[in-house]
Every structure is written in C-alpha cells, then in structure tokens.
N, CA, C and O atoms as a GROMACS GRO file, in nm:
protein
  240
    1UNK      N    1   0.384  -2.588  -0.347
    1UNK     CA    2   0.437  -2.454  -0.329
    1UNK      C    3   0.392  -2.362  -0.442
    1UNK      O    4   0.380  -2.239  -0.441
    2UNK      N    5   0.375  -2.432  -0.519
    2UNK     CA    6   0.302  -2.342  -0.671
    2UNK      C    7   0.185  -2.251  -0.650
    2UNK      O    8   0.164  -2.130  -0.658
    3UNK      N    9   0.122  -2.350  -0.623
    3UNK     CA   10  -0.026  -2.330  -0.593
    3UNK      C   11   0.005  -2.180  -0.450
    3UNK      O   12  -0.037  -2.066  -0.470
    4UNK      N   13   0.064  -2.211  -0.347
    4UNK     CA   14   0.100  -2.089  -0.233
    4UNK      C   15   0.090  -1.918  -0.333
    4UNK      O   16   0.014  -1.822  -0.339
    5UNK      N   17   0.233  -1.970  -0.401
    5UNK     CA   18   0.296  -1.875  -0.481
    5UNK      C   19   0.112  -1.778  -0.608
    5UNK      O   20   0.068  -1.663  -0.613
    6UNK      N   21   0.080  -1.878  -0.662
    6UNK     CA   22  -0.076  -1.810  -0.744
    6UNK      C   23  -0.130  -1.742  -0.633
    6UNK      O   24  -0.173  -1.629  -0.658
    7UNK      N   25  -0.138  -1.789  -0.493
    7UNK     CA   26  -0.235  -1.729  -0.431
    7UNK      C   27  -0.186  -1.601  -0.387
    7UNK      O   28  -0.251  -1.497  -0.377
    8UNK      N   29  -0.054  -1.620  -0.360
    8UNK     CA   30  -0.033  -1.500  -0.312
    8UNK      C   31   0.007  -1.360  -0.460
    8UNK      O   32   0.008  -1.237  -0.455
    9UNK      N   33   0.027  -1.437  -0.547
    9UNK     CA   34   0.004  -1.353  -0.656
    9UNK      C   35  -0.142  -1.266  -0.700
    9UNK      O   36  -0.164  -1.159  -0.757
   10UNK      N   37  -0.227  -1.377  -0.642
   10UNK     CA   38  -0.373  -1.349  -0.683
   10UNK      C   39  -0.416  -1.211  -0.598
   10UNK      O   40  -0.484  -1.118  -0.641
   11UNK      N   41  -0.358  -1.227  -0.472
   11UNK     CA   42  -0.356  -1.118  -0.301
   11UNK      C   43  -0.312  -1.007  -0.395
   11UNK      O   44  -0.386  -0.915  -0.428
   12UNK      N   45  -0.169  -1.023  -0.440
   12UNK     CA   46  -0.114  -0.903  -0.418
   12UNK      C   47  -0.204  -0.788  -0.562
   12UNK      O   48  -0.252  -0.675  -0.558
   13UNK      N   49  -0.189  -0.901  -0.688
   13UNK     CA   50  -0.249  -0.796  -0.763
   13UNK      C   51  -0.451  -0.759  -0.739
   13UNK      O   52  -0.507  -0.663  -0.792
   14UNK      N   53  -0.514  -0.851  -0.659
   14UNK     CA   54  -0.675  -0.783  -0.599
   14UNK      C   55  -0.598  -0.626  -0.514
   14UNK      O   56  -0.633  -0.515  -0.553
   15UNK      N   57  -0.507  -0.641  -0.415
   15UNK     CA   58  -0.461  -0.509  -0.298
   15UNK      C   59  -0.462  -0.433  -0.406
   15UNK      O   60  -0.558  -0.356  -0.407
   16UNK      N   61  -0.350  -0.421  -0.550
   16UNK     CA   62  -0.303  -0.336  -0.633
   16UNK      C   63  -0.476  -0.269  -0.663
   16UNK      O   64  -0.529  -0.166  -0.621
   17UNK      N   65  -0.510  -0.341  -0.721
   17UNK     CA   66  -0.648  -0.329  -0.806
   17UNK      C   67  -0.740  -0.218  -0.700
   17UNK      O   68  -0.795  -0.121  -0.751
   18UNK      N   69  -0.750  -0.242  -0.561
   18UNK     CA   70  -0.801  -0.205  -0.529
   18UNK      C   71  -0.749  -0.039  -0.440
   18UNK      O   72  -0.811   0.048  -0.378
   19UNK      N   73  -0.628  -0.057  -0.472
   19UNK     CA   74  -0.551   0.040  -0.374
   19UNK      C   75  -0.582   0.163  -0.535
   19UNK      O   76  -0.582   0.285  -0.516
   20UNK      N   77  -0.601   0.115  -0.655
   20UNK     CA   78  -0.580   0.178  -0.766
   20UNK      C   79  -0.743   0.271  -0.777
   20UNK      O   80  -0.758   0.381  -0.829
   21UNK      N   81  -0.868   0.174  -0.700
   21UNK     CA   82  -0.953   0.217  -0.754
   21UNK      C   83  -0.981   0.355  -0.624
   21UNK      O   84  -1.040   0.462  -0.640
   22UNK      N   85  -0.914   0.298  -0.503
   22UNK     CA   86  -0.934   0.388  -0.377
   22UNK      C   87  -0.867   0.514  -0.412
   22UNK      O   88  -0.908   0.616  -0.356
   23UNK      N   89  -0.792   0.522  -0.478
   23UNK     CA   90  -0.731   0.697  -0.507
   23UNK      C   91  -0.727   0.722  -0.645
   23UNK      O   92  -0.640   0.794  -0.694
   24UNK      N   93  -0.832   0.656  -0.722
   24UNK     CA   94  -0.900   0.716  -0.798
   24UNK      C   95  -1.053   0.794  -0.752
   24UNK      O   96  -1.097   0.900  -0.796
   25UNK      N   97  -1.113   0.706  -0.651
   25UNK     CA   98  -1.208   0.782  -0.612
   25UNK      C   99  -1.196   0.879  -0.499
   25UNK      O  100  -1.291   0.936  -0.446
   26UNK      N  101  -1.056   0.893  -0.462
   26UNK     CA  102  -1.047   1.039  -0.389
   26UNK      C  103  -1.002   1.126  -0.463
   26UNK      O  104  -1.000   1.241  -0.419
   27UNK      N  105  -0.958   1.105  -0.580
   27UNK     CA  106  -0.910   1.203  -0.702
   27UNK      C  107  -1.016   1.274  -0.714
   27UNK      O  108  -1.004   1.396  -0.697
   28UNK      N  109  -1.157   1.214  -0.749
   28UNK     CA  110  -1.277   1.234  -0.775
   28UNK      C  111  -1.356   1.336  -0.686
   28UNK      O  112  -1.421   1.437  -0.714
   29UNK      N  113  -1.326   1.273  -0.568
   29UNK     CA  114  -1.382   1.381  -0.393
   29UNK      C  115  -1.308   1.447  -0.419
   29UNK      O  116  -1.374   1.499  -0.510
   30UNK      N  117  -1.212   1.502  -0.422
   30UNK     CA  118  -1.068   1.588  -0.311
   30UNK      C  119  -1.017   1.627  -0.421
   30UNK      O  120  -0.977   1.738  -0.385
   31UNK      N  121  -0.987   1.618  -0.534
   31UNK     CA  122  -0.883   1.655  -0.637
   31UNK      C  123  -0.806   1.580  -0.642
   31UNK      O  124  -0.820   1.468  -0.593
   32UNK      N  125  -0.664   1.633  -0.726
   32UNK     CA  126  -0.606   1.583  -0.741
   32UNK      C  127  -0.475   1.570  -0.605
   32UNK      O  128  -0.434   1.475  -0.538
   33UNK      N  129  -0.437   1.725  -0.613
   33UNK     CA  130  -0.412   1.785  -0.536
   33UNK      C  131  -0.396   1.718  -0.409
   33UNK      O  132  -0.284   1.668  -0.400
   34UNK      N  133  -0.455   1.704  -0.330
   34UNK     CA  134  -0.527   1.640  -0.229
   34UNK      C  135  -0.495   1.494  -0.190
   34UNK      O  136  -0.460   1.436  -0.087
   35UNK      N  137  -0.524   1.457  -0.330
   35UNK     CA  138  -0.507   1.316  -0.369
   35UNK      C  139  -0.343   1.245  -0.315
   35UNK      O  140  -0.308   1.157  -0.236
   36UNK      N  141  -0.283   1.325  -0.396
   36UNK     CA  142  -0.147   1.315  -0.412
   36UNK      C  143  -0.081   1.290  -0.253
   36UNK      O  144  -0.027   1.192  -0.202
   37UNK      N  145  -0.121   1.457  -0.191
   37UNK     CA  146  -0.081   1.496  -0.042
   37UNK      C  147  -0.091   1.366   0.062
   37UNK      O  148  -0.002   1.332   0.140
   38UNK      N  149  -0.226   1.298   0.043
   38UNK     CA  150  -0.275   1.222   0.127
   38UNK      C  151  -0.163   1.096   0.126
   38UNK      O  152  -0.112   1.060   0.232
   39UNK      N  153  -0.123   1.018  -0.030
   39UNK     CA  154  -0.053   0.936  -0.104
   39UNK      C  155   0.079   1.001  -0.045
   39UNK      O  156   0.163   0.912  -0.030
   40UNK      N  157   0.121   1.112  -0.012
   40UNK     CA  158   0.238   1.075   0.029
   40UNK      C  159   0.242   1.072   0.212
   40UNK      O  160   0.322   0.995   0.265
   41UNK      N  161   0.154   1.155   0.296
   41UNK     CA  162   0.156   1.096   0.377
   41UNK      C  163   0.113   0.999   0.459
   41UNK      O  164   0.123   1.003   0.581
   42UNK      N  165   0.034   0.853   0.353
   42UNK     CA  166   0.063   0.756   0.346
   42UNK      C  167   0.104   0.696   0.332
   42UNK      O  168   0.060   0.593   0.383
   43UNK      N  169   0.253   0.682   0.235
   43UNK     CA  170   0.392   0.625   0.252
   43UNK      C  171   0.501   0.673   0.319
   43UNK      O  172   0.616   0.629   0.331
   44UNK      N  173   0.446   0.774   0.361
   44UNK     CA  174   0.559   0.813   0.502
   44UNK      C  175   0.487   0.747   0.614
   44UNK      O  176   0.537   0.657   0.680
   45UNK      N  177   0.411   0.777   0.626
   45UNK     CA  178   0.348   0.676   0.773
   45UNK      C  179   0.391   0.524   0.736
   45UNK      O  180   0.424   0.461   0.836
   46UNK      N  181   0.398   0.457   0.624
   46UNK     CA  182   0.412   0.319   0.610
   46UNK      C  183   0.588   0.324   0.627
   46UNK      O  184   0.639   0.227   0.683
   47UNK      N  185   0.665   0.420   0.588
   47UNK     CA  186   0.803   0.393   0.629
   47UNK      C  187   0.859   0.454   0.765
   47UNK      O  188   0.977   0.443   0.798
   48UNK      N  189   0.767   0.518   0.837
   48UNK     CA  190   0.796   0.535   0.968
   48UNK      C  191   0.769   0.435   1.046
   48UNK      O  192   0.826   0.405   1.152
   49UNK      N  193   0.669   0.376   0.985
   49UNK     CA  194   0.640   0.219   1.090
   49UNK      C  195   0.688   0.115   1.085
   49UNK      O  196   0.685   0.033   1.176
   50UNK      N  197   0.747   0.099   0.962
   50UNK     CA  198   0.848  -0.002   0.940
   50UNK      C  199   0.948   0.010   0.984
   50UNK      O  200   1.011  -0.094   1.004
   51UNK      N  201   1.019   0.158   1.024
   51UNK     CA  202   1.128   0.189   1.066
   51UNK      C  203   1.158   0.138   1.211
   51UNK      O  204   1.243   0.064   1.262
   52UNK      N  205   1.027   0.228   1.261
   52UNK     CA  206   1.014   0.176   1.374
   52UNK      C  207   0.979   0.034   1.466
   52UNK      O  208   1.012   0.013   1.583
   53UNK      N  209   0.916  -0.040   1.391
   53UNK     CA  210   0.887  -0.160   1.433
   53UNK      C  211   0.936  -0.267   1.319
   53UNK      O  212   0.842  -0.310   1.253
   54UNK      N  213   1.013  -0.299   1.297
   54UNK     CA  214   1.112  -0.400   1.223
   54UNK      C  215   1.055  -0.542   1.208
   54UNK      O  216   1.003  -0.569   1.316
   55UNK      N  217   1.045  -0.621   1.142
   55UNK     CA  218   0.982  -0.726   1.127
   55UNK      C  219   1.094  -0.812   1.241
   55UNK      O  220   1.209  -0.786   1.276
   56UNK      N  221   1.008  -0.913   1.274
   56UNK     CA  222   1.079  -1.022   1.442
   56UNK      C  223   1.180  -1.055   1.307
   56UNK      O  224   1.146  -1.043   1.189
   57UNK      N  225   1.311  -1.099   1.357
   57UNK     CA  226   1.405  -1.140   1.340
   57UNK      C  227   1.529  -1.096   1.228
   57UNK      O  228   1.623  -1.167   1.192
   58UNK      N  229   1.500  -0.968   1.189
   58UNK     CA  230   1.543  -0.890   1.117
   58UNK      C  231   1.671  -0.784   1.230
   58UNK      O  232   1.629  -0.736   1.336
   59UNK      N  233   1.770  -0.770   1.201
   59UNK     CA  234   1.893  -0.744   1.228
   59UNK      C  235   1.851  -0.562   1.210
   59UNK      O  236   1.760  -0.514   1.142
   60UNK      N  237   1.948  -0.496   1.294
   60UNK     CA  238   1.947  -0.390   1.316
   60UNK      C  239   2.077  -0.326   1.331
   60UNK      O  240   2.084  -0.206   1.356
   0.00000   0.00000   0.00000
C-alpha cells in the first residue's frame, strides 16, 4: 500500500507541476489579466460538474 500511496503522490505533485507551468505560459500569451479570468472560469466549471454529477455512491 506504500508503494500505491508514492505513486499517487508522484501523480499528484507531476499534475501540480504542470498545471503551474500551463498558466504560467498563458500569463506570458494573454496577460495576466486574462490569465486569472480563464483560472476562475476553470474552477467554476470544475465545481459545476462536480455539483452536478456526484461521484457513484456519494449521498445527496
């Protein structure tokens, strides 16, 4: 189970790493400005979909 646990540690901080370098290089295109706008309606789309579609076996 150790070994599970590294890997999925290893997942989550490569996503971080890479989610870090992707809106740095739209900082770069688009501004900052821009940047930001996009970043938030990308975590509204991620909590509208969660809202809406609930993971199987999760209570409501």
């Amino acid at each position: 189970m150790g070994n599970s646990n590294q890997l999925h540690r290893l997942q989550s901080m490569t996503a971080a790493l890479v989610g870090v370098f992707f809106f740095h290089a739209i900082i770069g295109v688009f501004g900052l400005r821009l940047a930001i706008a996009g970043l938030a309606a990308f975590v509204l789309g991620a909590v509208v979909v969660c809202v809406a579609f609930p993971a199987q076996g999760a209570e409501s």
